[in-house]
C-alpha positions in Angstrom: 0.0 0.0 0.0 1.2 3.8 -0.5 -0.2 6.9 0.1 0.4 10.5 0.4 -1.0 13.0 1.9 -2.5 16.9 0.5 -3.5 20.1 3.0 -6.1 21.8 2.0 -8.1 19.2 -1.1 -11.0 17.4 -1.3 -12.6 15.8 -4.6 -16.2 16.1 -5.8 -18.8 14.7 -3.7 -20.6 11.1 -5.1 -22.9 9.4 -3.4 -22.5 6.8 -4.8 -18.3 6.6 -4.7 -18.3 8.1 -1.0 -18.7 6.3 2.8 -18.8 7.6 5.5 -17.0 7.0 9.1 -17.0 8.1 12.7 -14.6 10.6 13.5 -13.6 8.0 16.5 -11.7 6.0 14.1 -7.8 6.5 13.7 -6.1 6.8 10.2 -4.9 3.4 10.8 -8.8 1.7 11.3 -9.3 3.7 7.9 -7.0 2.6 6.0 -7.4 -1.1 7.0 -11.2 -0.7 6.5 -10.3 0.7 2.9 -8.0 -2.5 2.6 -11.1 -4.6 3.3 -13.9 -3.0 0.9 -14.7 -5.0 -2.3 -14.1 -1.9 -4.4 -10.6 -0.4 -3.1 -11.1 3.1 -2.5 -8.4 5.6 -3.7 -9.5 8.9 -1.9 -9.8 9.2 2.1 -11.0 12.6 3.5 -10.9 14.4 6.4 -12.4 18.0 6.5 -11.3 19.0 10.2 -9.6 17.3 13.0 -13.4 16.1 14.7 -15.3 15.4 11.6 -16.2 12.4 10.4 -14.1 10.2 7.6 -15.1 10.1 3.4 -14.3 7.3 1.7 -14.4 7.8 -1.7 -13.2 6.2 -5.1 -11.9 8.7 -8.2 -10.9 8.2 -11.6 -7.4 8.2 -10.9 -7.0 9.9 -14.0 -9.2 12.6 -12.7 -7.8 13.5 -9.3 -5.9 16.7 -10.3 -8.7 18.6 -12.2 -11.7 17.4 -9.4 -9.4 19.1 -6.7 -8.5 22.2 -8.6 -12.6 22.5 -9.8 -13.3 22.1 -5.6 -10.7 24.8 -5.3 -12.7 27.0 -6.9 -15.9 26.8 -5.1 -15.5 25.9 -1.4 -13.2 26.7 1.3 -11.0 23.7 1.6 -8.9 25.0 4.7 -8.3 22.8 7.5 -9.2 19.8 4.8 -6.8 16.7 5.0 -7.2 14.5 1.7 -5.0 11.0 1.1 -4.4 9.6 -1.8 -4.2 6.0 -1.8 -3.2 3.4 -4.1 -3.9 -0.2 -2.4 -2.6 -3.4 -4.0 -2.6 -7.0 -2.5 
């Protein structure tokens, strides 16, 4: 598995793509709950440090112009995004 992380992005809502999570759960749950869906998410979202966890799955192809058209419309601060690529 690798993933990195971006300040400040989020990717369009969907959904049908996008899960949600408690905010109790640690970025280690997350990512071993991402591990364990049928459809490997690429895209894990947090918008603030007690907000709940988005689990969504994006063209990766299409990453770079959903975050720049999200830019442009809402106020991403305080926004953590990972992108993920999981392989078994």
């Amino acid at each position: 598995m690798y993933f990195y992380e971006r300040r400040e992005c989020d990717v369009s809502l969907n959904d049908k793509t996008q899960k949600i999570f408690p905010s109790s759960y640690t970025l280690d749950q997350m990512l071993e709950k991402m591990w364990n869906m049928p459809k490997r998410p690429n895209i894990l979202v947090k918008p603030s440090e007690n907000a709940k966890w988005y689990v969504k799955w994006i063209d990766p192809t299409t990453i770079e112009d959903s975050i720049a058209k999200q830019r442009s419309f809402r106020d991403l601060k305080g926004y953590t995004m990972w992108i993920i690529e999981l392989e078994k």
